[in-house]
N, C-alpha and C positions, 0 to 999 in steps of 0.2 A: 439178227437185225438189231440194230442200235437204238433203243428210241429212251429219252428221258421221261422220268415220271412227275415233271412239272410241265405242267401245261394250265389251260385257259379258255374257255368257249364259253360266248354269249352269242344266243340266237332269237329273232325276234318275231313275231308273224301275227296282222290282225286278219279276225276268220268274223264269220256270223255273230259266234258267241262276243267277243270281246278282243282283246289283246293281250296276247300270250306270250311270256317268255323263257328259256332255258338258261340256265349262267352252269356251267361248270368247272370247277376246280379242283387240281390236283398238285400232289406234293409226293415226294419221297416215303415208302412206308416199307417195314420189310415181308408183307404180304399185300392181299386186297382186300381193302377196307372202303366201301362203301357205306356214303350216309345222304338219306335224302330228307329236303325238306318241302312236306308238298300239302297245298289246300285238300280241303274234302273232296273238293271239284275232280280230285284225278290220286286218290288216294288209294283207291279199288285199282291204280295202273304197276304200282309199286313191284309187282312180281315179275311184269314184262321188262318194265326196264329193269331192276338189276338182273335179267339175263341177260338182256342187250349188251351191258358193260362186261357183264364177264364172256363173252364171248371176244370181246377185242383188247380186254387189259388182264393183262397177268398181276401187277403189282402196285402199288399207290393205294396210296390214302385219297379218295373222293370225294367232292361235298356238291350234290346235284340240289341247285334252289329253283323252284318252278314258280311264276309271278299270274295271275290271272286275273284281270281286269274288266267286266262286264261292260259291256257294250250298252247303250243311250236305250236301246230297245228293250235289252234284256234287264237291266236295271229296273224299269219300267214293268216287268214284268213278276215283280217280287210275288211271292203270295205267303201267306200266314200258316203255319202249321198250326193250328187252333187245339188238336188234342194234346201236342207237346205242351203249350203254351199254358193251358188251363193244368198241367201237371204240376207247372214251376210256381205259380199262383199257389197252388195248394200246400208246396215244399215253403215258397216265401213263407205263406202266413206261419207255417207250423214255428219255421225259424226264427221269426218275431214273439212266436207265443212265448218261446223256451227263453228267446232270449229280448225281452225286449229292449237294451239300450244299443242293439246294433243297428246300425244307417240303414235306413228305409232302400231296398231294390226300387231302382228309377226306370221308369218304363223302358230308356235306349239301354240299361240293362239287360232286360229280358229278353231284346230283342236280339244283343249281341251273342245271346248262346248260341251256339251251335246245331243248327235245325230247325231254330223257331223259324228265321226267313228265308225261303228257298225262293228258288228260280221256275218258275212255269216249266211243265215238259218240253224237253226238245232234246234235239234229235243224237244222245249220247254215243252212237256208235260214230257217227262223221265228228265230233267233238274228240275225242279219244285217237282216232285216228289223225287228226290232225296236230294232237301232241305227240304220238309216237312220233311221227315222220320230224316235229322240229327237233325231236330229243337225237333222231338219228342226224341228224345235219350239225346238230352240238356233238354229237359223238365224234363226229367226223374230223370238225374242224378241231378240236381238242387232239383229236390222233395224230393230225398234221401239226400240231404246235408242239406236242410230243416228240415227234419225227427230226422236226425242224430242228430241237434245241440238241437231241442225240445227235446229228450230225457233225454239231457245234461242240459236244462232248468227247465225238469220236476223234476231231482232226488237234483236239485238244492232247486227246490219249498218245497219239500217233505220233505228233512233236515230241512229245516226252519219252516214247519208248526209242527214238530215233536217237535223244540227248543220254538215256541209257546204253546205249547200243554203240554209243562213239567212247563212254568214259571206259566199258567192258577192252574194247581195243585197245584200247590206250597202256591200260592197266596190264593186260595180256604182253603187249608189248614192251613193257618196263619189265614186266618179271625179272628174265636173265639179268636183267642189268644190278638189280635190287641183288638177285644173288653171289653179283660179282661185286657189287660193292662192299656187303658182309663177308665175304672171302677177304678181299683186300684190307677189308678194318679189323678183322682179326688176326691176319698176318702182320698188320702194324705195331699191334700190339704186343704181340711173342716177340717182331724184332727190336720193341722196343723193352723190355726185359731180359734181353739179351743170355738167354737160357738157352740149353739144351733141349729137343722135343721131338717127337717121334714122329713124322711125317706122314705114316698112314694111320696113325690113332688122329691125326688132325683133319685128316681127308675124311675118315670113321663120321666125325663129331661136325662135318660141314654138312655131307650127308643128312646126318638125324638132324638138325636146322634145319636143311632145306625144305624135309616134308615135313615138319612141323608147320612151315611156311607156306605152303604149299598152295595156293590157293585157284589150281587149274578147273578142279572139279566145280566149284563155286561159279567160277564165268562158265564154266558149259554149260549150268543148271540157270544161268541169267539169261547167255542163249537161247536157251530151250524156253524158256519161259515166254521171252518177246517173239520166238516162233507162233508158242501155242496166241498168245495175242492175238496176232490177224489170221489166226484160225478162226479163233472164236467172233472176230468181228466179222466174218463170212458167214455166221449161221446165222437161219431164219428166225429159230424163236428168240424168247426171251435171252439175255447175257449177264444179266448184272449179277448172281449169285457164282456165278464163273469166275468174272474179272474180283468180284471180292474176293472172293479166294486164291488167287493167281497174285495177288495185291499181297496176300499173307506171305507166299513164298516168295517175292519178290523180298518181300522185309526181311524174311528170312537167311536168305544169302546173301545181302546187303548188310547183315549183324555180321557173322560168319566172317566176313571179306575184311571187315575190321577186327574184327577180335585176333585176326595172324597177319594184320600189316607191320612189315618190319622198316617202312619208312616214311614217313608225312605223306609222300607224296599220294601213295595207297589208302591212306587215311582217308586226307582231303577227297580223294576219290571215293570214299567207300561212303564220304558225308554228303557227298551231294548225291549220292545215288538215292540215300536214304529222305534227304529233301523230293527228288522229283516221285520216288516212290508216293509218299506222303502228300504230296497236290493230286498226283493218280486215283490215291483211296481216298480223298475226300469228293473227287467228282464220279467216282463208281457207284455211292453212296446214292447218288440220283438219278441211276441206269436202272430201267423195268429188267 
């Protein structure tokens, strides 16, 4: 299955607690790389969700931001961790003692550590659960935007191996010609030096030309290649370390096809192979 590793999901949902939300983003990576960034509030969830993703993504680079916004009531419901609080009192003063020309700790300070103001109890299992479920609906829609752009990748790939698959012919079918031309322009030449020459040493030496020239195996192996292609776009799992690799031998016999062109025209052919090869592997690059 085809799916690109750019994608995008923002999910939003107000519950009891407040207002919660999911943004997901993703890019091209050549494994899976997950990074989340998440409040206190759902920091203890960190281990369910990166199994959630790895269960449905093979590859990308991730970045999960979780947003949490306390609700009129729950705001309302601050309370003071009083023994943290009197801890950081005692750390200040020491701080001031060692050092006194640093800036006095201001009361929204102290308040702003982490722990001093909490939230009243309530009810953390239905809170948890209702960020798993939006993180799963971000997964979702992320997998479908995924989905969506590989398709747009595939029919991309698929024009292109169509635009290979016609210049392969082409070139297949010039052969003979390439080799009758080189026949003909070297008998021009002998009749125009107007010498003596031995007709099967000359037949010998068109021979050893022609499979120096030779270049049948190379389009079978181009062939074979845009075959295994929509093989590989028929399988279920992941494709992209396939098609990058398939992308190597494509370039491959695409060098090969030029290095024993005996006319422009095979050339010119063996340069735009290497052009659409080259748009191929740069959007392989963004297949899971």
């Amino acid at each position: 299955m085809l799916c690109s590793m750019t994608g995008f999901a923002r999910m939003e949902d107000v519950c009891d607690e407040g207002n919660i939300s999911w943004e997901l983003r993703s890019v091209n990576h050549r494994y899976l790389e997950i990074n989340f960034r998440l409040p206190e509030e759902v920091r203890r969830l960190e281990p369910q969700l990166r199994q959630h993703l790895q269960k449905h993504l093979a590859r990308g680079k991730v970045d999960c931001t979780f947003r949490y916004q306390l609700s009129e009531s729950q705001s309302a419901a601050l309370e003071l961790n009083e023994p943290l609080l009197e801890s950081l009192l005692k750390q200040v003063h020491y701080v001031n003692e060692k050092l006194p020309q640093a800036t006095p700790a201001e009361a929204i300070d102290l308040l702003a550590w982490p722990g001093v103001l909490c939230t009243a109890e309530k009810d953390m299992q239905s809170f948890d659960a209702k960020c798993l479920a939006l993180f799963d609906s971000a997964t979702q829609q992320l997998l479908e935007m995924r989905s969506t752009e590989g398709e747009r990748l595939k029919k991309m790939l698929e024009e292109r191996c169509e635009q290979i698959s016609n210049i392969v012919k082409q070139v297949r079918t010039r052969y003979p010609q390439v080799l009758e031309e080189l026949r003909q322009k070297q008998q021009q030449r002998i009749d125009e030096l107007k010498i003596d020459f031995d007709q099967q040493r000359f037949e010998q030496e068109l021979v050893y030309v022609s499979q120096k020239l030779d270049i049948a195996e190379e389009l079978d192996r181009l062939e074979s290649h845009l075959a295994e292609m929509q093989t590989v776009f028929e399988r279920k799992d992941p494709i992209g370390r396939r098609l990058d690799f398939l992308m190597q031998e494509f370039n491959r016999e695409a060098n090969t096809l030029a290095s024993k062109s005996a006319d422009i025209v095979t050339t010119q052919a063996a340069v735009d192979l290497k052009v659409l090869i080259e748009q191929m592997r740069e959007q392989v690059q963004n297949i899971e």
